[in-house]
C-alpha positions in Angstrom: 10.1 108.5 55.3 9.7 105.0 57.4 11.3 101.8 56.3 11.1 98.0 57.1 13.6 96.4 58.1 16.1 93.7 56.0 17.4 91.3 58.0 17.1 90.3 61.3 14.5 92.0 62.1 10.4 92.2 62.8 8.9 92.6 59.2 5.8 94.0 60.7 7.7 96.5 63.1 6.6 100.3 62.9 7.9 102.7 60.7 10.3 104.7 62.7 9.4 108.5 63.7 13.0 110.5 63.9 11.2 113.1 65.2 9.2 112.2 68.7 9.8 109.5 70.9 13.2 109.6 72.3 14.0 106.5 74.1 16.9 104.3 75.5 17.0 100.3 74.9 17.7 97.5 76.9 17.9 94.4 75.6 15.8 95.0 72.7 13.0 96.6 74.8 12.2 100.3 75.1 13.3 101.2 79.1 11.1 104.2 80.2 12.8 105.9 83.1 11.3 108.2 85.6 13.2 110.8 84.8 13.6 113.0 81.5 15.4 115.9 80.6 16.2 117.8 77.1 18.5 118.9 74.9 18.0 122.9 73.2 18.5 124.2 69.6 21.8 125.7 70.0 20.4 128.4 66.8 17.5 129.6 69.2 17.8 128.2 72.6 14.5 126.2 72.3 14.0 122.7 73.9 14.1 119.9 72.0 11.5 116.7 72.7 12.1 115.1 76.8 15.0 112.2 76.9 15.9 109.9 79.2 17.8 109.9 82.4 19.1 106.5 82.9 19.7 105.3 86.7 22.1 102.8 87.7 19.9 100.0 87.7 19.4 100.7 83.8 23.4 100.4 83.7 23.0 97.1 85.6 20.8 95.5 83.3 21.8 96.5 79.9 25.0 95.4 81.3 23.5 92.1 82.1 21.9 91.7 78.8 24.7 92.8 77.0 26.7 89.8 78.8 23.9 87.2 77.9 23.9 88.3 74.1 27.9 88.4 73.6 27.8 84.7 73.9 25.9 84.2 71.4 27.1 86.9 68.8 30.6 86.8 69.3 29.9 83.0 67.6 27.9 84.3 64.6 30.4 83.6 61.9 31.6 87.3 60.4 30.0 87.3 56.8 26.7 87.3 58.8 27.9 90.0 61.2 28.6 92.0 58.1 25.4 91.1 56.3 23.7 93.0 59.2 26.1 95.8 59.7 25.9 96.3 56.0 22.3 96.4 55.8 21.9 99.0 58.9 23.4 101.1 56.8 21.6 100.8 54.1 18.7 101.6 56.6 20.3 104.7 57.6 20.8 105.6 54.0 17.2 105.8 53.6 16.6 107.5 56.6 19.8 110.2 55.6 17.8 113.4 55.0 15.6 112.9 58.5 18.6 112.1 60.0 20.5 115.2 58.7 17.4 117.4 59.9 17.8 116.3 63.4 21.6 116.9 63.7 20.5 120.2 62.5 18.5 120.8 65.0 20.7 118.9 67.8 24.0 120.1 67.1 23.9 123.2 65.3 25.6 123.1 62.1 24.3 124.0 58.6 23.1 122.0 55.7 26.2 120.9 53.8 27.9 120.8 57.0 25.4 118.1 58.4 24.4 116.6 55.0 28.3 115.8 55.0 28.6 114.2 58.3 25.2 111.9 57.4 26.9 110.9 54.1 30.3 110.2 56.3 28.3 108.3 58.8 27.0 105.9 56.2 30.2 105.5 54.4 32.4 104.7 57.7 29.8 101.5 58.2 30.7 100.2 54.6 33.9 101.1 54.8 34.7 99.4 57.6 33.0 96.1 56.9 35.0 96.0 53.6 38.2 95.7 56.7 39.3 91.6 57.2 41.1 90.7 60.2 42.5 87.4 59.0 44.6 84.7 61.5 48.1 84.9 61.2 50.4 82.1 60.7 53.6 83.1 62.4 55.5 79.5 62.2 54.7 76.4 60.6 57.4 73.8 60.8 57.3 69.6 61.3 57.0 71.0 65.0 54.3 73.0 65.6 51.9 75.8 64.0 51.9 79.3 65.7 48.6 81.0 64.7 47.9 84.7 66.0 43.9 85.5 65.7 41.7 88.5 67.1 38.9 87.5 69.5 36.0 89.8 70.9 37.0 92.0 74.0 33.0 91.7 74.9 30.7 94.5 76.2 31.9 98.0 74.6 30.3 101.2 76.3 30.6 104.0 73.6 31.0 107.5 74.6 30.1 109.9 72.0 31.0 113.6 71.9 28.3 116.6 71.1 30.3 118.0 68.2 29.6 115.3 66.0 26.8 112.9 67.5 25.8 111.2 63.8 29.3 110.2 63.1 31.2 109.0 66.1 28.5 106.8 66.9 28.1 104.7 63.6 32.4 105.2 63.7 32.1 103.0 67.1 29.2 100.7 66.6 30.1 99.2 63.2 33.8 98.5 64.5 33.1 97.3 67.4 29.8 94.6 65.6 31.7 93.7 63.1 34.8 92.1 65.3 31.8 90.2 67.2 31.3 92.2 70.4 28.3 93.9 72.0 27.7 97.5 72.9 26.1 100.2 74.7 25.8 103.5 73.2 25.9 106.3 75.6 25.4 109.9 73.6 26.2 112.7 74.7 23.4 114.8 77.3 23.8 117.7 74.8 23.4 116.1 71.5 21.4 113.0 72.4 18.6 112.1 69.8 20.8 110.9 66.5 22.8 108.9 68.6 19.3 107.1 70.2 17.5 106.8 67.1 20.3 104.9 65.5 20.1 102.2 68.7 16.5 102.1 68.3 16.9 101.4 64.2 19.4 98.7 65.3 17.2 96.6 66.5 16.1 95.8 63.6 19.0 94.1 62.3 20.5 92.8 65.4 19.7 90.3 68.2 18.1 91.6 71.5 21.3 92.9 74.0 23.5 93.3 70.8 22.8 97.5 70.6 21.5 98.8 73.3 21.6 102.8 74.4 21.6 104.4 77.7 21.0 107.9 78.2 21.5 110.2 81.1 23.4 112.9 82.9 26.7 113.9 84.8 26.6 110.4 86.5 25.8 108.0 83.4 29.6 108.4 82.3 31.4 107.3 85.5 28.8 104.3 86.1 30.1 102.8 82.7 33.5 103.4 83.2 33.4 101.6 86.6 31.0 99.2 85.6 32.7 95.4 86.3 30.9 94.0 83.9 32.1 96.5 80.9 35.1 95.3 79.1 36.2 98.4 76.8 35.6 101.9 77.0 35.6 103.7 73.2 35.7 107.7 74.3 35.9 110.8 72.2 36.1 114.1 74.0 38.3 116.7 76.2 41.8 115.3 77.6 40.8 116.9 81.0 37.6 114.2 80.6 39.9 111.2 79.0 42.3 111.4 81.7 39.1 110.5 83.9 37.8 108.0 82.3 41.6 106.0 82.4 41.3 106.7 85.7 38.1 104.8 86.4 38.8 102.4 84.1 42.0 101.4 85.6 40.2 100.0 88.6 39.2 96.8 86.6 41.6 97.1 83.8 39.2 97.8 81.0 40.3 98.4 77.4 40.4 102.2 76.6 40.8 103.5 73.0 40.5 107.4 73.9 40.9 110.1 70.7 41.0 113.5 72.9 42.0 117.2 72.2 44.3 118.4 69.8 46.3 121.8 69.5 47.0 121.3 65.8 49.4 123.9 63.8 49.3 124.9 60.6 53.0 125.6 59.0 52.7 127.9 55.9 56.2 128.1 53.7 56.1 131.4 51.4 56.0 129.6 48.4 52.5 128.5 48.3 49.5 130.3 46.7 49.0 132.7 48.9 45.2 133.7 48.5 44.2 130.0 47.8 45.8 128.4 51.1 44.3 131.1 53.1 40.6 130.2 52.1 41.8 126.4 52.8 43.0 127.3 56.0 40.2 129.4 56.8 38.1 126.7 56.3 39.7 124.1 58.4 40.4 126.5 60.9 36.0 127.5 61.4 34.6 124.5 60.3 31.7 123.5 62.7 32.7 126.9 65.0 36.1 125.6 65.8 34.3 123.0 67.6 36.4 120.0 66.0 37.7 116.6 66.8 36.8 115.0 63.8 34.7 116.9 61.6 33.5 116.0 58.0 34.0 117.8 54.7 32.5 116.5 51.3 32.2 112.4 50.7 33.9 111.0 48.2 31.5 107.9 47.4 33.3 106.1 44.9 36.2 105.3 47.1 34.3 105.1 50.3 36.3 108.0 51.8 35.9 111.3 52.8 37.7 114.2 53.9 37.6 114.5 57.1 38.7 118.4 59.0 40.2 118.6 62.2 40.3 122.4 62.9 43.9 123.9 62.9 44.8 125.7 66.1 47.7 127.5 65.5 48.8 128.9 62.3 52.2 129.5 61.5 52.7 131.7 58.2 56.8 132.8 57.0 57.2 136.1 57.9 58.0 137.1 54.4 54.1 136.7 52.7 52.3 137.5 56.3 51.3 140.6 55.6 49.5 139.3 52.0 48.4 136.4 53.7 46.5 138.1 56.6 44.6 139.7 54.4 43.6 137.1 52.3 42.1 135.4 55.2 40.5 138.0 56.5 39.0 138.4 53.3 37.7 134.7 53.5 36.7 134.8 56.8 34.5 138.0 56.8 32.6 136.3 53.9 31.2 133.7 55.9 27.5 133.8 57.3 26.9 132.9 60.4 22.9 131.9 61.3 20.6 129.6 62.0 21.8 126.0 60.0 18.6 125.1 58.7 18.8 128.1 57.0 19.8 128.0 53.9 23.1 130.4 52.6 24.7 129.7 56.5 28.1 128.7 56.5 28.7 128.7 59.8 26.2 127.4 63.0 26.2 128.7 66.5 28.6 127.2 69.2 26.7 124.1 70.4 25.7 124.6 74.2 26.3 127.4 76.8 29.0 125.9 78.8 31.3 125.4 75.8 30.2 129.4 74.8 30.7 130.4 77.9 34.4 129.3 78.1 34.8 130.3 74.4 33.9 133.6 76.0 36.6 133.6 78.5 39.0 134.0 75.1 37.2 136.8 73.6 37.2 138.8 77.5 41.5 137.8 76.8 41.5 140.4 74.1 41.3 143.2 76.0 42.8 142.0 79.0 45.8 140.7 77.1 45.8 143.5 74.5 45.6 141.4 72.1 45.4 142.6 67.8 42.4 142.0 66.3 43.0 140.7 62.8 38.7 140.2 62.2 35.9 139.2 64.5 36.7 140.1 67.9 33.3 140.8 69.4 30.6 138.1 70.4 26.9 140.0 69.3 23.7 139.6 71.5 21.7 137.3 70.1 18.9 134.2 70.7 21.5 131.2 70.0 25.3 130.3 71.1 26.4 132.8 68.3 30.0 133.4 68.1 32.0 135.8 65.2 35.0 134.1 63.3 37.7 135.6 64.7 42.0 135.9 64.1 44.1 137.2 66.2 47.2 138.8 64.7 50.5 137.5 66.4 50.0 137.3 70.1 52.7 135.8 72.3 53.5 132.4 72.2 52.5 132.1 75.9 49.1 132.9 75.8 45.9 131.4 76.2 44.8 131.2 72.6 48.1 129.7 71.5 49.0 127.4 74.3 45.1 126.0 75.2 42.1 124.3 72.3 39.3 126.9 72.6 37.3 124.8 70.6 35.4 127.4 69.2 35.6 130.2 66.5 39.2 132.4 67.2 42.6 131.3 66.0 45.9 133.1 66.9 47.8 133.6 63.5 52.1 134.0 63.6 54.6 134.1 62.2 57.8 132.1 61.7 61.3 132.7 60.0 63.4 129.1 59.6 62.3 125.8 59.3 63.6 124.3 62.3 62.0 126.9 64.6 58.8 126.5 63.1 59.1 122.7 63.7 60.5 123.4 67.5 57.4 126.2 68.4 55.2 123.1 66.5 55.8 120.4 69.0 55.6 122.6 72.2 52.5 121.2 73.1 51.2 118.8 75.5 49.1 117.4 72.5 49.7 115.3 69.5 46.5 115.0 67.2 46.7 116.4 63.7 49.1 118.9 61.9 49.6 120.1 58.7 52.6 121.3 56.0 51.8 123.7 52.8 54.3 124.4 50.2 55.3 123.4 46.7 58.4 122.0 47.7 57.4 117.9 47.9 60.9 117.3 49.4 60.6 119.9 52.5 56.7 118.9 53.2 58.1 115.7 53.7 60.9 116.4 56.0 59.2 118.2 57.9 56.1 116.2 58.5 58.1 113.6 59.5 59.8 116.0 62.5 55.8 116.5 63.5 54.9 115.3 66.8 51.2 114.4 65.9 49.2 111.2 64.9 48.4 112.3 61.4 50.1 115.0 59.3 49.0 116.7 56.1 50.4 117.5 53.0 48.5 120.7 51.2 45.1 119.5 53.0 44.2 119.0 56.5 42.3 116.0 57.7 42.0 113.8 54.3 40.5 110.5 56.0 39.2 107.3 55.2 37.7 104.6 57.4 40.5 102.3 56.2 43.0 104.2 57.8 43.5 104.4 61.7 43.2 107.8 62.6 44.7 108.2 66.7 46.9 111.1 68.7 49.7 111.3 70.0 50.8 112.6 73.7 47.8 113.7 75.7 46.1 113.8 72.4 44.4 109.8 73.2 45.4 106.3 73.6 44.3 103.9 70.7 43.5 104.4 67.0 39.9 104.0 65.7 38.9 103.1 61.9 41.4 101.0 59.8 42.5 97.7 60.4 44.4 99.2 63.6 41.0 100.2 64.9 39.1 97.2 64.8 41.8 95.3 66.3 41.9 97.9 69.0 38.5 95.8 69.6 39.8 92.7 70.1 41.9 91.1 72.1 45.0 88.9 70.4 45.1 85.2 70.7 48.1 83.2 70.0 47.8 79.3 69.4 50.3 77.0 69.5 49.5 74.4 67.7 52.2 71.2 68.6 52.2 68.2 66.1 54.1 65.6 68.2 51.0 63.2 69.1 50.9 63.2 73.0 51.7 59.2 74.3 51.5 57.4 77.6 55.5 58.1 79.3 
C-alpha cells in the first residue's frame, strides 16, 4: 500500500516501499554511506536488506541541519505543529499492516503481539497531541505579572531500544515535535528498519532538518551523546548502558530523560482467583520473551489508551495457595506456542538477537549449577532462531541470579511469602524502581501496600495499564525523567519564568 502525503509535503513524492531501501536522512535528503551492515530474522537467523553505518561526519551534519531548522520550527505556532504530527499519523495508519509485517520480521514477535504495538504506536501520536502545555500565571498584582511558560530544549537525539523499535520511536518523535524541537532518530543496530522508515515517511509532513535518522554501530551512540551541538538525550535501554550515556552527557550538560531496567515483583495475596491471576501473570511475566521495557497489550481506541505490559520479574505468591497456584501457571505456560511470529497460532517469538540469547543462556546453565527446581521449561532446544522455552523456577533463594538480576528473557523465579510487611520489605530490595504490581480482592490492602512500593508505577489487579496521557518513569536506577503525559512533554522543554513589572521605567 503507498500513500501521498497531507500536508507539508511533495504531492508528487513516491509511494513509499517498506520493504527495500533502507536509508538514513539528513536534512531532508537521503545520506548514502559507504558502509552497510544488516540486521537478521531473529525466527530464522536470515539477513534482512543492508543498512547504513553512519560516520561521524553524518553526526556532524545532521547536527548542523538540525540546528538551522530548530530556528525556524520552534516558531511555527503549535496548532500547526500538531496539524502535522497529527497527520503523520494518519500516514502511518495507512501504512499499519506493512509496518506490522516488518516488525515481524525485525524484532521477532507474533501477529497480535506486533499488530498491538502498530496500533499503540499510532495511538501514542494522537494521544499526545490531544496534551496542552499552557503558560502559567503565578502572580498578577498592580505590581507585576509572573508568567511560567515551556520553551524548546532544541536538537533531541532519540535512542530507541530493539525490543520495541515501532513504539518508542513514534513515543519520542511526537513529544518531542509537538513542544517545537527538532530530532534525530537513532534506532537500534538490531532492530533498525521501522524506526528508518518512519524518518523517511516524516519528511513528508515536516520541514527539511526537522526528522532526520542516523543509523550505525557501537560508535553511533557515544558520538550523539557527546555531540556539543545536541541538547537532549531521550534513551530507553539497560541501566548498565543509561548510566553511560549520563556519563557522556554530563560533559556538556545535556538534558537526559532515561527509562532503564526494571526488576518488577508481583505480590499475590491468597484471596484472589487463583487459576485466573495465574494466566494474567503468566502473561505479563512472557510477553515478547520476557524481553520487556514497555511492551503493548490490546488498544483501547475509543479512549486513546492502551494497556501497556512491563514483564513482572519476581513473583511473590502467599504461601497458603502456592501449591494451587504453581500449577495453574504451569498449566498456562505450557500452553503457549512458541515459533516463528509470522506464523499464525504463535504466541510467543524467539529472543531477539544472539547476544541477548546468549546471556539469557547464562540463566538456564544456573539451573544446574545452582540446583535450582524446575517448575516448567528448563531446557533451551536446538533450533534455526533465538528460541528460548517459558520457563519458572520454583522458589530459589532470594540471593540468586534469577531473583536479584533482569534476564530479560523467558524464566521467572516464583516464591513465596507469609506477612505483608515482609513481602513489601523482599519487594523493595532492589537497586531498581520501574513497575510493580498488587492482586487481591481486598481494595483497602492493595492500596496500602502499593503505596509502601518503591517503583514509578504500581498496579492494582493488572500490570502495565498505560496511556499516553499519563507519565510513565522509574524510580532508583530504574531511569531519570518521565516520558508521555503532560510530565513527558515538559521533560522536553525547558521552563521559562517572566516577570512582567508594570511600574513604567522614567528618567531618575
Amino acid at each position: 500500500m503507498a500513500i501521498k502525503p497531507a500536508v507539508n509535503g511533495c504531492a508528487n513524492c513516491s509511494p513509499l516501499d517498506l520493504n527495500n531501501n533502507y536509508v538514513q536522512i539528513i536534512n531532508g535528503k537521503v545520506a548514502p554511506t559507504a558502509q552497510t551492515r544488516h540486521g537478521l530474522n531473529p525466527a530464522n537467523l536470515k539477513p534482512k536488506p543492508e543498512v547504513p553505518v553512519a560516520t561521524e561526519a553524518d553526526v556532524d551534519a545532521a547536527v548542523a541541519a538540525a540546528k538551522e531548522a530548530f530556528k525556524t520550527w520552534s516558531k511555527v505556532p503549535y496548532e500547526e505543529r500538531r496539524k502535522a504530527v497529527l497527520a503523520y499519523a494518519d500516514a502511518i495508519d495507512q501504512l499499519r499492516t506493512e509496518f506490522r509485517d516488518l516488525l515481524i520480521s525485525e524484532q521477532g514477535k507474533p501477529i497480535p503481539q506486533a499488530d498491538s504495538e502498530t496500533d499503540c504506536a499510532i495511538s501514542w501520536i494522537r494521544g499526545m497531541a490531544d496534551i496542552k502545555l499552557p503558560e502559567d500565571l503565578i502572580e498578577e498584582n498592580e505590581h507585576r505579572t509572573v508568567i511560567t511558560r515551556h520553551t524548546p530544549i532544541g536538537v533531541v537525539a532519540a535512542i530507541i531500544p530493539w525490543n520495541f523499535p515501532l513504539l518508542l520511536a513514534t513515543g519520542k518523535i511526537a513529544p518531542a515535535l509537538l513542544t517545537g524541537n527538532v530530532i534525530i532518530v537513532k534506532p537500534s543496530p538490531f532492530t533498525p528498519y521501522c524506526g528508518l522508515k518512519l524518518v523517511e515517511l516524516a519528511q513528508r509532513f515536516f520541514p527539511p532538518g526537522v526528522v532526520q535518522s542516523l543509523s550505525g554501530d557501537d560508535n553511533l551512540g557515544p558520538w550523539l551523546t557527546s555531540h556539543p551541538g545536541v541538547d537532549k538525550i531521550s534513551f530507553t535501554g539497560s541501566t548498565t548502558t543509561g548510566k553511560r550515556v549520563m556519563e557522556s552527557a554530563s560533559k556538556t550538560l545535556k538534558r537526559v530523560t532515561l527509562e532503564l531496567g526494571g526488576n518488577d515483583p508481583a505480590i499475590v495475596f491468597p484471596d484472589v482467583d487463583v487459576d485466573a491471576v495465574a494466566q494474567k501473570v503468566a502473561f505479563y511475566a512472557f510477553l515478547n520473551s520476557g524481553q520487556v521495557c514497555i511492551p503493548t497489550t490490546p488498544l483501547l481506541t475509543a479512549r486513546l489508551t492502551a494497556q501497556i505490559c512491563l514483564n513482572l520479574k519476581r513473583l511473590y505468591v502467599h504461601e497458603s495457595i502456592y501449591e494451587p497456584f504453581k500449577a495453574a501457571l504451569v498449566k498456562h505456560v505450557q500452553s503457549y506456542t512458541l515459533g516463528d511470529g509470522s506464523q499464525p497460532g504463535i504466541s510467543h517469538g524467539p529472543v531477539q538477537n544472539s547476544m541477548q540469547f546468549e546471556r539469557v543462556k547464562t540463566f538456564f546453565d544456573d539451573i544446574e549449577k545452582q540446583g535450582w527446581k524446575v517448575a516448567c521449561g528448563g531446557k533451551i532446544e536446538p533450533s534455526p532462531g533465538y528460541f528460548i522455552t517459558p520457563t519458572v523456577i520454583d522458589r530459589p533463594p532470594e540471593d540468586s541470579r534469577i531473583v536479584v538480576e533482569e534476564p530479560f528473557g523467558p524464566i521467572v523465579p516464583l516464591l513465596t511469602f507469609t506477612t505483608e510487611e515482609e513481602v513489601i520489605e523482599r519487594a523493595n530490595n532492589t537497586n531498581m524502581g520501574l513497575g510493580a504490581s498488587v492482586w487481591t480482592n481486598d481494595l483497602s490492602r492493595a492500596s496500602r501496600v502499593a503505596r509502601q512500593l518503591q517503583a514509578g508505577n504500581i498496579w492494582i489487579n493488572t500490570h502495565f495499564d498505560l496511556s499516553p496521557m499519563a507519565p510513565f518513569g522509574g524510580h532508583k536506577e530504574s531511569g531519570i525523567g518521565s516520558e508521555w503525559g503532560a510530565n513527558g512533554l515538559k521533560a522536553f522543554c525547558n521552563v521559562q519564568t517572566l516577570f512582567l513589572n508594570k511600574k513604567v521605567v522614567t528618567a531618575a
